[in-house]
N, C-alpha and C positions, 0 to 999 in steps of 0.2 A: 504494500500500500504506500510507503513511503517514498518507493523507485516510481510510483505511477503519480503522485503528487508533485515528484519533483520533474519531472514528462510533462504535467502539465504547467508548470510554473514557467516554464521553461518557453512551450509551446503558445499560453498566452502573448507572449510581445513573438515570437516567430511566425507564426500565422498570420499575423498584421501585415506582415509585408508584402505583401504582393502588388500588384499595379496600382497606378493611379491616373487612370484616364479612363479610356474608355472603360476601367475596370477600378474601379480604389476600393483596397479593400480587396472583397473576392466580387467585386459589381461584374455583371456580365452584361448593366446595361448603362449606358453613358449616361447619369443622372442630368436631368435640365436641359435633354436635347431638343424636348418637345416644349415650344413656344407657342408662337403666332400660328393661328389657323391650326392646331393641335387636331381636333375634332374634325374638321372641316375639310375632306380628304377632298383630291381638286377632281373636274368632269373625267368620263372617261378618256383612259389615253396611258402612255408610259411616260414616266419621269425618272429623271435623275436628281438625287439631294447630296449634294456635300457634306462632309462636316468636320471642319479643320481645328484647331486647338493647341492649348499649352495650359498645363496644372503644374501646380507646386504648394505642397503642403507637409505639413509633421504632423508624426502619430498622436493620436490622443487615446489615453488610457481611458478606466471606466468613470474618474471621477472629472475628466473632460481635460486634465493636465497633458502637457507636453511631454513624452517621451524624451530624454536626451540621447542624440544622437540618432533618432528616428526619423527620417525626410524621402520624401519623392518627389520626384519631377519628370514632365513628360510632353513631349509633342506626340500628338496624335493627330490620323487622318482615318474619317471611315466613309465609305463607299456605300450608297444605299441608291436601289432600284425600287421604285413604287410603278403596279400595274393597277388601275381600275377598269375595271370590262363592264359593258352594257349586262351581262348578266344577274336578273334582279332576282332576289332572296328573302322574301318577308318586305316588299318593299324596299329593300336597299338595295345596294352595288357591291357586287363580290367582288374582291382583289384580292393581292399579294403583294409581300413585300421581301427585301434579302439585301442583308449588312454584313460589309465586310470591313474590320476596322486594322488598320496600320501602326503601329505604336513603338514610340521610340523613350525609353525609358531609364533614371538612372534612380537606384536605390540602397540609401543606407541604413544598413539595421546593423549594428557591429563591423561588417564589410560593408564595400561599396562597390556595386556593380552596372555597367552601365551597356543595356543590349537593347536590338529591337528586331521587329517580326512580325508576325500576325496575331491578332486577338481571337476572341473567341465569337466566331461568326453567330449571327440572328436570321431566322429564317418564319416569318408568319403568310402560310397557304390561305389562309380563310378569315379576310377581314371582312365587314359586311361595313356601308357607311349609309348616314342619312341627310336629307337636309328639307328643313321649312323653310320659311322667310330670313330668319333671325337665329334660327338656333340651326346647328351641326354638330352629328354626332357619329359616332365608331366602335365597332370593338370586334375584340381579336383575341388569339392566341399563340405570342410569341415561343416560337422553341431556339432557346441556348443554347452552343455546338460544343461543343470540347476541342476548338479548332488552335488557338494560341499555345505559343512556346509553356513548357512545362518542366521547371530543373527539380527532379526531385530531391528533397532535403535544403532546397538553395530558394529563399523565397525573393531575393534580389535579380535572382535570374527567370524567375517567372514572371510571363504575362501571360498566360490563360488561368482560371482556377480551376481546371481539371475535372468539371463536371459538368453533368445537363442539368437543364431548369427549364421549369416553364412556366408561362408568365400569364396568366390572362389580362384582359386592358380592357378600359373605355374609358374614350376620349371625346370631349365636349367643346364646344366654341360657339359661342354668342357672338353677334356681330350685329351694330342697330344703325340707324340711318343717319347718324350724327359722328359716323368712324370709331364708338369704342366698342372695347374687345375684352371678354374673360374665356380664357383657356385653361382648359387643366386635361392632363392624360392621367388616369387612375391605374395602377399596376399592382397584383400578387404574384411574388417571383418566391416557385415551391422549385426546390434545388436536390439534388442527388448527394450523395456523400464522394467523396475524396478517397480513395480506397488506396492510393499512391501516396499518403502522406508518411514525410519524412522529418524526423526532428533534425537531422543532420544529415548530408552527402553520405552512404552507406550504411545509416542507422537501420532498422529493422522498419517495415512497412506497417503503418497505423490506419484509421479509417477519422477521416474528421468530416464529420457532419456539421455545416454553415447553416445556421436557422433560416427560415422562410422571413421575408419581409415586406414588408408595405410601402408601396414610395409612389407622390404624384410630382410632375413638373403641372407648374402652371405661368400665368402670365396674367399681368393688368393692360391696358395699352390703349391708345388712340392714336390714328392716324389723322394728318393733314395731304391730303391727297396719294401722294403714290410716296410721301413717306409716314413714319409710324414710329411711334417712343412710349416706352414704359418700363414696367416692373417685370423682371422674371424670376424664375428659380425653382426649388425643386424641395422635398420635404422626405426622407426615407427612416423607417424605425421597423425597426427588428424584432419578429413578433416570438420567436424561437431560438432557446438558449444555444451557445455552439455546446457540439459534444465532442470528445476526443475520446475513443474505443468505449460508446457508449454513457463516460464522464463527462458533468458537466463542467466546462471550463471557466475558468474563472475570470470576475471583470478585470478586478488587476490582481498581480503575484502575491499569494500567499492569502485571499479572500475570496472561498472557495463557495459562500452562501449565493451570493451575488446573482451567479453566472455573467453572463460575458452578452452582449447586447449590446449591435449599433445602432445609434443614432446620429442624425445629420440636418441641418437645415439652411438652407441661403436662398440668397436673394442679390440681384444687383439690377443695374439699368440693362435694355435692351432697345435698340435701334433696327430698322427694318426698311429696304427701300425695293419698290417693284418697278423695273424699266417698261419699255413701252411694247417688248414683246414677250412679258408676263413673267421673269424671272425675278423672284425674292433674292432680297440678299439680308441677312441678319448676321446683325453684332451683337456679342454680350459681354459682360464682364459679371460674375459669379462668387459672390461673397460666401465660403460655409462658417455658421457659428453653430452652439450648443452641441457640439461634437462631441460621442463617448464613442470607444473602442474601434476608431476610424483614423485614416490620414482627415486632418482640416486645414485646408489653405483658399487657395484663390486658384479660378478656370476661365478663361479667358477665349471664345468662340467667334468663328466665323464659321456660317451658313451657306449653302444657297440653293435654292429649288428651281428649275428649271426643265417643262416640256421636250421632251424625245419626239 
């Protein structure tokens, strides 16, 4: 008992580490990516969305303190194809959609390790959307790939977190005749366990189960013609303790009642400009505060949505 407490002592600040972009954390989905028009899925047709980036933040333990020596940082780029088809389903419009994300990352948790590669791809077959006058809505069920780099024992050198998930969603957008705007995308990401997990390069293979979590991005905003300013950001909390070989892990070392539970919340401005042959462009800057057992820093976003 005493060799599997001191496993997890260990394993609470080792776990932390893993990416921080399109993944912070063990995230398999880029928190705050869904803004403007969230809900509001565009006529049918194929598109292309960009979504380019830079994070930098330090670990926060469970009582929201800074880790020393704990930081990440990251360029990221992720590739997303949205189809909508005239085929209707309960009154809406079936699609799909498929992300592919790029990440270049450097990470210190006692080492410091600096690599990049592929993340962990998104792929949702079956989104249905809707729309009235005024209101726009969607939902779906995202599946998370096990596709990102994976060092086992080495969580500096990972960017994927080495399991499936999946996610159901629904996304909503108001939109009134005076240009303002409330968006919010609603998400439950239920996650697989880790069956690769290693406290060290060669240690003996563990099983770490990442709790299921709740997370919305939303948006405040008004446009002035074919530009647009407001509030964005993203809200995630963690509804399942993590476990380590069925243990519950603790929030910080040597406080074992606790368990281990993230939370996360930001906000910053967001800027949005549509040219004259209908491509979006979105800017954000991403403030996280109230942060337990998560990296918290600052994310910094460029957009753009644009007709195929």
């Amino acid at each position: 008992m005493r060799k599997l407490s001191h496993s997890l002592a260990v394993c609470a600040l080792a776990c932390l580490a893993t990416t921080a972009t399109a993944k912070e954390g063990a995230d398999q989905y880029p928190n705050g990516a869904e803004n403007w028009l969230a809900g509001a899925l565009p006529p049918p047709g194929t598109y292309y969305l960009n979504y380019f980036g830079y994070y930098s933040g330090d670990l926060r333990n469970g009582d929201g303190k800074r880790v020393s020596g704990a930081s990440a940082e990251a360029w990221f780029n992720a590739f997303r194809v949205v189809h909508v088809s005239g085929h209707r389903i309960l009154g809406g419009n079936w699609g799909w959609y498929a992300i592919l994300p790029v990440v270049s990352q450097k990470v210190s948790l006692g080492s410091t390790n600096t690599v990049a590669g592929l993340g962990d791809a998104t792929f949702d077959p079956f989104v249905i959307s809707w729309h009235t006058d005024n209101w726009h809505w969607a939902t779906g069920m995202s599946i998370n790939l096990p596709t990102g780099r994976y060092k086992e024992g080495d969580p500096t050198q990972s960017i994927g977190a080495n399991y499936w998930s999946i996610e159901p969603l629904f996304a909503v957008s108001y939109l009134n005749k005076d240009g303002w705007e409330l968006s919010a995308k609603f998400m439950y990401n239920i996650k697989s366990s880790n069956k690769d997990f290693r406290l060290a390069p060669g240690a003996e293979k563990m099983e770490y189960a990442s709790g299921d979590e709740f997370h919305v991005d939303y948006l405040v905003g008004k446009r002035f013609g074919a530009w647009g300013v407001g509030l964005s950001g993203y809200y995630l909390t963690q509804i399942n303790k993590d476990k380590l070989e069925g243990h519950t892990l603790a929030a910080n070392p040597g406080v074992w009642s606790e368990g281990r539970r993230g939370q996360v919340f930001a906000i910053g401005p967001s800027v949005t400009y549509t040219n004259a042959s209908g491509v979006h462009f979105i800017g954000q800057w991403q403030r996280e505060t109230g942060v337990e057992n998560r990296f918290g820093g600052d994310k910094l976003w460029f957009k753009a949505i644009m007709p195929l």
